[in-house]
N, C-alpha and C positions, 0 to 999 in steps of 0.2 A: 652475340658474343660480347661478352665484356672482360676486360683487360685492365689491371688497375697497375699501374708503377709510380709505388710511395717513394720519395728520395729524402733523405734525412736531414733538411734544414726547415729552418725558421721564416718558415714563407708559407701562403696559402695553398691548397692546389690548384692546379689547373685542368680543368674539363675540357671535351671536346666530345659531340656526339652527332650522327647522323639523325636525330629525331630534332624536329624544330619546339614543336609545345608538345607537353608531355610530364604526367609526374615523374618521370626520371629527372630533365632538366629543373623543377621544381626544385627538390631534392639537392641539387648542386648550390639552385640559390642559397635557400634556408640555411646551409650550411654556408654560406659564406665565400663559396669556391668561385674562381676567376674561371669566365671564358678565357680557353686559347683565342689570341688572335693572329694564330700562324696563319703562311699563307697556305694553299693547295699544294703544294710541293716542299714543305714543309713538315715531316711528320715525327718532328723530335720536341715539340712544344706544349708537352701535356703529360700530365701523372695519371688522368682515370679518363678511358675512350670507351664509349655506349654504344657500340655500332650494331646497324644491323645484318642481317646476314645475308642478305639475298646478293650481296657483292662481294662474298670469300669464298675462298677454297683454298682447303689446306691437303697437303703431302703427305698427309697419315688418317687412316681409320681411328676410330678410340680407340679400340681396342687390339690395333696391332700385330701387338706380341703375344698373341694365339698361336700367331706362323711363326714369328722371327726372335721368338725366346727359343733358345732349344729344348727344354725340355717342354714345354705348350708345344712344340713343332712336334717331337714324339707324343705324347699323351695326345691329340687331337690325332695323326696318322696311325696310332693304335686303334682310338674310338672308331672312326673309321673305318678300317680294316673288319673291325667286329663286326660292324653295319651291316658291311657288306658279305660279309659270311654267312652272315643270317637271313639273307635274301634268297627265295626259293627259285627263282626266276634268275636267267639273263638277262640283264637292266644296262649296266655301264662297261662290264668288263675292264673295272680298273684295275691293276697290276702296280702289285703292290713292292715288289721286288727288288728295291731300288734301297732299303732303309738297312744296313749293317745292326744286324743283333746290338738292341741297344737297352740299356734299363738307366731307371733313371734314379739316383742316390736322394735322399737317403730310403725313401720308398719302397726300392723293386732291390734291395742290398741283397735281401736272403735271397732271391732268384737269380740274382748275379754271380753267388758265392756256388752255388749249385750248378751255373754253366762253367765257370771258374773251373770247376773240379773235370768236367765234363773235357772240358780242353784244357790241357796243365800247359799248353807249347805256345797257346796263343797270344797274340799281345793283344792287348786295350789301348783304347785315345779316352784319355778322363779332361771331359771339359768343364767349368764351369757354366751353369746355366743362362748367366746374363750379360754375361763378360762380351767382350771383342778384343781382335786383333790377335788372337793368339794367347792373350794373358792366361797365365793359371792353365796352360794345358799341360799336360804328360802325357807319357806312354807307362804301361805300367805290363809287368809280366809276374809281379807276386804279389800277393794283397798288402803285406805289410808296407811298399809303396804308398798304399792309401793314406799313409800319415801325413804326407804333404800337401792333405786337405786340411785346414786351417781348424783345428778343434776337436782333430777326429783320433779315435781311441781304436784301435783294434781289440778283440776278446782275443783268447788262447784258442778256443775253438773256432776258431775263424768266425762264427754264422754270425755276429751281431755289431753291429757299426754305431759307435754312438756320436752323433755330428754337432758338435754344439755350434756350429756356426750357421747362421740362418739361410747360409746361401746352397741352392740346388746344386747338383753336378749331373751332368749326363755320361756313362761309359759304353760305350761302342766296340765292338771287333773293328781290331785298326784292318784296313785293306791294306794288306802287306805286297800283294803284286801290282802294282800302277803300274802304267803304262807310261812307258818312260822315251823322252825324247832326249838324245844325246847325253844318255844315262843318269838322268833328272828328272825327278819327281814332280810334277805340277799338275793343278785343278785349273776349271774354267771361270770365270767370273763372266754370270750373264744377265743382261736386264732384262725383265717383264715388268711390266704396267698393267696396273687392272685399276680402270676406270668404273667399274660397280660389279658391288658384288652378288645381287638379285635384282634382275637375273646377272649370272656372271659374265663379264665381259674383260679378255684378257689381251695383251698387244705385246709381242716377242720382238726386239733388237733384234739387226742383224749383223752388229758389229759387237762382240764383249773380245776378251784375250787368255790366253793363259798366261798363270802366273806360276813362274819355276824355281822350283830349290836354287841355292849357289853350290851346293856340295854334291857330289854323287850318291845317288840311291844306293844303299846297302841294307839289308835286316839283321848287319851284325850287333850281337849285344851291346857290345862296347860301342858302339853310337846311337844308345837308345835315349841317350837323353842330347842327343846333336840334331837340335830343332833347327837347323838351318839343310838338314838331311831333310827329315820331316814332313815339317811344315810350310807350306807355302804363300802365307803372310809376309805382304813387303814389308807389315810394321817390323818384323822380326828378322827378314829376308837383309832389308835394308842397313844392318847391323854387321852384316858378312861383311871379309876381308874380300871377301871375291864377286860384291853386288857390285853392280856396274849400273853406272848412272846414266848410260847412253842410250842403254833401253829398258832399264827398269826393273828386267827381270819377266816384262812383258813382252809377249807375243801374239800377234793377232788371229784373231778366230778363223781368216783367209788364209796363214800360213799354214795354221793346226791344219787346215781341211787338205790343204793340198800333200803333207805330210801322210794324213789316214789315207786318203783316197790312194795315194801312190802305195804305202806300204798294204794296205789293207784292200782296196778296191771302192769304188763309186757305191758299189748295194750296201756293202757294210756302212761305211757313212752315211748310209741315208737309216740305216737300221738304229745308228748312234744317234742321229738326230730324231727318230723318231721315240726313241723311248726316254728321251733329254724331254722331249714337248709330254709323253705320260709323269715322269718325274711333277713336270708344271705343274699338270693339268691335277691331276692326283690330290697333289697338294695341298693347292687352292679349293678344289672342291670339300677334303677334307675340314676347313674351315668355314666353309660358307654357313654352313649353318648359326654360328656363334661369331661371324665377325658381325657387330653392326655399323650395317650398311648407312651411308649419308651421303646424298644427291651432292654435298659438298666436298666432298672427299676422294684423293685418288691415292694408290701406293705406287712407289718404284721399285720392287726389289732388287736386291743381288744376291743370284742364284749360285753358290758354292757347289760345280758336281766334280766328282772326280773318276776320272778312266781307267780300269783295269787293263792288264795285257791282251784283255780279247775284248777290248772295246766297248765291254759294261758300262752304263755309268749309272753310280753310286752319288745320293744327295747329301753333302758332307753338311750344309747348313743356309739358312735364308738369311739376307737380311735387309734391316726396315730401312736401313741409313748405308747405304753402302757406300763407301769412298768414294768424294768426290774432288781430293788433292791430286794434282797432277805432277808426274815424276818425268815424261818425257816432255814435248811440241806434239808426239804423235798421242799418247796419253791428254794430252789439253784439247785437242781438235776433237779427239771421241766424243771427249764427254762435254766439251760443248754443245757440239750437236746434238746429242745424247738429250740436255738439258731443253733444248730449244725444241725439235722434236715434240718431248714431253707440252711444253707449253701449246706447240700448234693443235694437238690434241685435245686439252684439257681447256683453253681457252680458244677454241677457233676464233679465229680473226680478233681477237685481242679481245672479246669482248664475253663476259659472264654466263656460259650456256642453261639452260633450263637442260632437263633430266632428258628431255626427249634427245635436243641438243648434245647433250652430251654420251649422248647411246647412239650418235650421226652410222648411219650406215656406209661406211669407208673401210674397204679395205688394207688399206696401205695410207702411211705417212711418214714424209721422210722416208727413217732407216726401220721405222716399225710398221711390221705388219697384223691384223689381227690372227692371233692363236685360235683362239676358242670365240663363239657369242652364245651364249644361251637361249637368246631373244629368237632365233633362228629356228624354224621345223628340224626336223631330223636329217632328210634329205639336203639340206642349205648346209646345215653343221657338216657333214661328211664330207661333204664337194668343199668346203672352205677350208679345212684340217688338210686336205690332200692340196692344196693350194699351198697353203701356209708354210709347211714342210721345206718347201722349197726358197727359204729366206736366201740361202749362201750361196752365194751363187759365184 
């Protein structure tokens, strides 16, 4: 890995490298460059570091945002889907059922405009591609809406979009019936960790929360643009006259359960959690092919799903950086743990794993237990999903 930070004065730089002789360090001479002489606990005393790798590991794959761009998230669960269509055989039985009719701008415009027609009553969530927190989203119920994409030109005949702004949009059929708790809209925010992605190996929290509207759920027109109705974004939630800072606007994954189970029953919530882990599993598989994989690499997602009236849940969005600001004491203890957790995993015992090391045969840690392993016969994989299931307890 090499990392270079030039800072703009009239001074030489300063090197620092884990290789002792070496044309690298050669190279630093010739040029004139100063050893760092920081100490071991010092590591702000250098412009260009030569390290080697066998003692990092980083919190992201390269290539990421496959899964946690939105529209990479559709176009890969489309490709996918294809795959698997095309397979003559019972192989995985993945279910796919979970992704809200979605196209993606400016690309799949004319097949948008043609289910548009198809449904005149329905509404849309128009998101942009890269964004977070909420930014740049709408709801939209007539095309000429679409002007409030940054560049974009409606024709007379509706069918042609012309987008001069470089950036993607994803539009989705908004789920107009959630499943509403004290007449409020909210999604679940969940973490999964996958510590490799071939074979794939995946590890489910068993603590995330719901995150809830301030306003009452309504599908009246006239609050189609009351993203505090909406949307469930605290960046946006947190804005409301009516966000309360005592708890966030968060609720914990314990309370939801006891909530469904009571209204719903015990099998339905095990029915919800079981198509919550196909959402996962789905997913992630969908990408495996094109993430590449590195022995040095792990991801933490936050899994965005949201619950219909009959307990469906619908995958609103992944993502690669999920908030880690805290708004409660109860919100700071999560994701502490959360964080800590993650490290006992990815560095057992504080110390650098090799690949075997890091594929340890453990079920459970802390608050994470494994999902999925690949590594496992068929038989192993079945008995350990039926296991897994049972995180909340």
């Amino acid at each position: 890995m090499f990392e270079l930070k030039i800072f703009m004065y009239n001074k030489k730089l300063k090197w620092k490298s884990d290789f002792e002789k070496s044309v690298i360090i050669e190279n630093f001479l010739n040029r004139g460059w100063i050893k760092s002489q920081e100490k071991e606990d010092d590591s702000t005393d250098w412009n260009v570091y030569w390290a080697t790798v066998w003692n990092q590991i980083i919190n992201h794959f390269p290539n990421h945002y496959e899964l946690t761009r939105k529209d990479c998230m559709v176009k890969n669960l489309k490709r996918f889907k294809r795959e698997q269509d095309r397979e003559t055989y019972e192989q995985q039985g993945w279910n796919f059922d979970f992704l809200p009719t979605t196209y993606i701008f400016p690309g799949e415009y004319s097949l948008f405009v043609e289910e548009f027609h198809r449904s005149p009553n329905q509404t849309w969530i128009v998101k942009p591609a890269a964004r977070s927190q909420g930014q740049g989203i709408f709801l939209l119920r007539q095309i000429q809406q679409l002007k409030k994409i940054s560049g974009t030109t409606i024709t007379s005949n509706m069918t042609q979009l012309n987008l001069v702004s470089k950036e993607n949009y994803v539009v989705s059929k908004y789920i107009d019936n959630p499943l509403l708790i004290g007449g409020k809209k909210f999604d679940l925010r969940m973490y999964v960790l996958v510590t490799n992605y071939k074979p794939l190996k995946v590890w489910i929290y068993n603590k995330g929360f719901g995150r809830f509207c301030n306003e009452q759920y309504t599908t009246d027109v006239a609050e189609i643009e009351n993203m505090f109705v909406h949307l469930t974004n605290v960046a946006i939630q947190q804005y409301s006259d009516k966000y309360s800072k005592k708890h966030g606007g968060k609720y914990s994954i314990d309370a939801l359960k006891f909530y469904v189970e009571s209204a719903y029953g015990t099998e339905a919530f095990q029915k919800m959690i079981d198509d919550i882990h196909n959402i996962i599993l789905t997913s992630l598989k969908s990408v495996q092919v094109v993430i590449q994989n590195d022995k040095h690499c792990f991801e933490m997602y936050g899994y965005d799903i949201l619950l219909d009236n009959n307990l469906k849940p619908w995958l609103i969005e992944i993502n690669a950086s999920p908030s880690l600001t805290t708004t409660t004491p109860v919100d700071k203890n999560l994701k502490l743990n959360l964080i800590n957790d993650i490290y006992n995993i990815v560095l057992p015992n504080d110390d650098f794993p090799d690949n075997e090391q890091k594929q340890q045969q453990i079920n459970k840690i802390g608050g994470f237990s494994v999902l999925y392993d690949e590594s496992l016969d068929l038989m192993n994989r079945k008995t350990q999903k039926r296991q897994s299931v049972k995180i909340w307890k």
